[in-house]
C-alpha positions in Angstrom: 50.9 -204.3 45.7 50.5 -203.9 41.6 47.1 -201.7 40.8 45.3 -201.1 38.0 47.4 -198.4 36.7 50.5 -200.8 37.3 48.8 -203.5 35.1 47.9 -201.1 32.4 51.6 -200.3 32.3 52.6 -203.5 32.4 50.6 -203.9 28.9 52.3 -201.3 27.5 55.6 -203.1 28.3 54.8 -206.1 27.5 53.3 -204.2 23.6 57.0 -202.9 23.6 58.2 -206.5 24.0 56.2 -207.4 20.9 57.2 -204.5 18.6 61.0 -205.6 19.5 59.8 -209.2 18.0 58.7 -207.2 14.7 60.9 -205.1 14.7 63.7 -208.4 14.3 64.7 -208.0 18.1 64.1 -209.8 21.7 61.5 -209.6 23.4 61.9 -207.5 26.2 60.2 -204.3 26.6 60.5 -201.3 29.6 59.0 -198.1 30.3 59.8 -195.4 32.9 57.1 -193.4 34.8 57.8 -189.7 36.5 56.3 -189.5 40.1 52.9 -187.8 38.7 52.7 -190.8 36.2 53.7 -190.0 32.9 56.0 -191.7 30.8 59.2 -190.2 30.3 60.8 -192.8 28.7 60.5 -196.7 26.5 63.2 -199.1 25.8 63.1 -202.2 24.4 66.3 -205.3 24.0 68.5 -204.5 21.0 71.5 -206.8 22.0 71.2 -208.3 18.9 71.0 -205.7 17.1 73.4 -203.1 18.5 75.6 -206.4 19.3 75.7 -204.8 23.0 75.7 -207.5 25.7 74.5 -204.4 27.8 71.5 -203.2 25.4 68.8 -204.2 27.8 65.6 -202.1 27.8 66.0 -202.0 32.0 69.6 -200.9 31.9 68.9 -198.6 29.0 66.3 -196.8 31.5 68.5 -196.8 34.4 71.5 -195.5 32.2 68.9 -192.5 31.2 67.4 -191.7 34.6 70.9 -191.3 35.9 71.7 -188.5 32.9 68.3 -187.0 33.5 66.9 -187.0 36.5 67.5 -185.1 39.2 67.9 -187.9 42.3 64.3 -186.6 44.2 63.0 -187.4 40.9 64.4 -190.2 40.1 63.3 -191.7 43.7 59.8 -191.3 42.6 59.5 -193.2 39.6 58.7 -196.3 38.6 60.2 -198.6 35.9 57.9 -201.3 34.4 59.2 -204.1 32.8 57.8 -207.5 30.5 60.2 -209.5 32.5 62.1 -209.1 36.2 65.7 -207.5 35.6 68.9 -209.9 35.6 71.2 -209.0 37.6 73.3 -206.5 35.0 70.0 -204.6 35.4 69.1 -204.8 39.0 72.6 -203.2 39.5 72.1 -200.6 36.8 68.7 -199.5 38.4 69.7 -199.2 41.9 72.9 -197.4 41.1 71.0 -195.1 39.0 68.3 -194.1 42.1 65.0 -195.4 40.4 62.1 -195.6 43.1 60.3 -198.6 42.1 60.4 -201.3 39.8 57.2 -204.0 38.8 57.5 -206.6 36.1 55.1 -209.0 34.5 57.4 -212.3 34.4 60.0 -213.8 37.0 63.2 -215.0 36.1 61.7 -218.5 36.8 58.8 -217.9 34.5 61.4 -216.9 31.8 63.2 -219.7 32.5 60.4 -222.1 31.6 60.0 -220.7 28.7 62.6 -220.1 27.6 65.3 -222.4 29.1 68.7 -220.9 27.4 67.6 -218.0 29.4 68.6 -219.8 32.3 72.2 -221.0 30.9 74.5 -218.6 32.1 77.5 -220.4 33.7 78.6 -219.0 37.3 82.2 -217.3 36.8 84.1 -217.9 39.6 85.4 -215.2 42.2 88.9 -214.5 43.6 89.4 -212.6 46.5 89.7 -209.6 48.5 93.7 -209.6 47.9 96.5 -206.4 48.1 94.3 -204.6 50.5 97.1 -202.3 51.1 98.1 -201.6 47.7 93.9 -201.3 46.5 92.8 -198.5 49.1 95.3 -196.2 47.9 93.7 -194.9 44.6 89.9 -194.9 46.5 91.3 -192.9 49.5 93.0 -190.6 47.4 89.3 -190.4 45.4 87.6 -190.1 48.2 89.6 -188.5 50.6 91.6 -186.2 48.6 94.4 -184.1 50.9 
């Protein structure tokens, strides 16, 4: 359920999108709360400009909540976004132990506006394979003798 408060952050995103535009970047913008609502942190796209496939605001976020956060903290806070993480991101965020995440547009919507944003060929897949020969090194990782 998205609140008040969530739509009032969502605007604040979606501002950071548009100083990215002026600013000669894309227009995606984030911003992470701490559990008692503050903002501890904004991001916006600079793939262009940092020529970083990764540079998105999301993963940016998640990349920082992972250095600075302690996980409890982490769990309580909520990333806002002007449009619903890809994929890259969605990994990124989970892995990094964000609580929560709301967004203003879907993929889909993105899509219609924007349909290049929707482009990306499907690589394909190959696998498992060497089982064997694979566990090794992640045993000896994780279960060290």
């Amino acid at each position: 359920m998205i609140s008040t408060v969530d739509e009032a952050f969502l605007r604040r995103a979606i501002d950071i999108a548009a100083r990215a535009v002026a600013e000669g970047d894309a227009p995606y913008g984030s911003l992470l709360t701490g559990p008692d609502g503050t903002v501890l942190a904004e991001a916006h796209n600079t793939v262009r400009r940092d020529d970083d496939i990764t540079a998105h605001p999301e993963l940016k976020l998640a990349r920082w909540a992972a250095r600075e956060l302690a996980p409890e903290t982490a769990a309580g806070t909520t990333l806002y976004t002007s449009c619903q993480p890809c994929g890259m991101c969605t990994g990124g965020i989970v892995r990094s132990g964000i609580g929560r995440v709301v967004f203003a547009l879907t993929t889909e919507q993105l899509v219609a506006l924007n349909p290049r944003s929707g482009a990306w060929p499907t690589v394909p897949q190959d696998g498992p394979a060497l089982f064997e020969e694979a566990r090794v090194p992640i045993e000896g990782y994780y279960r060290p003798s």
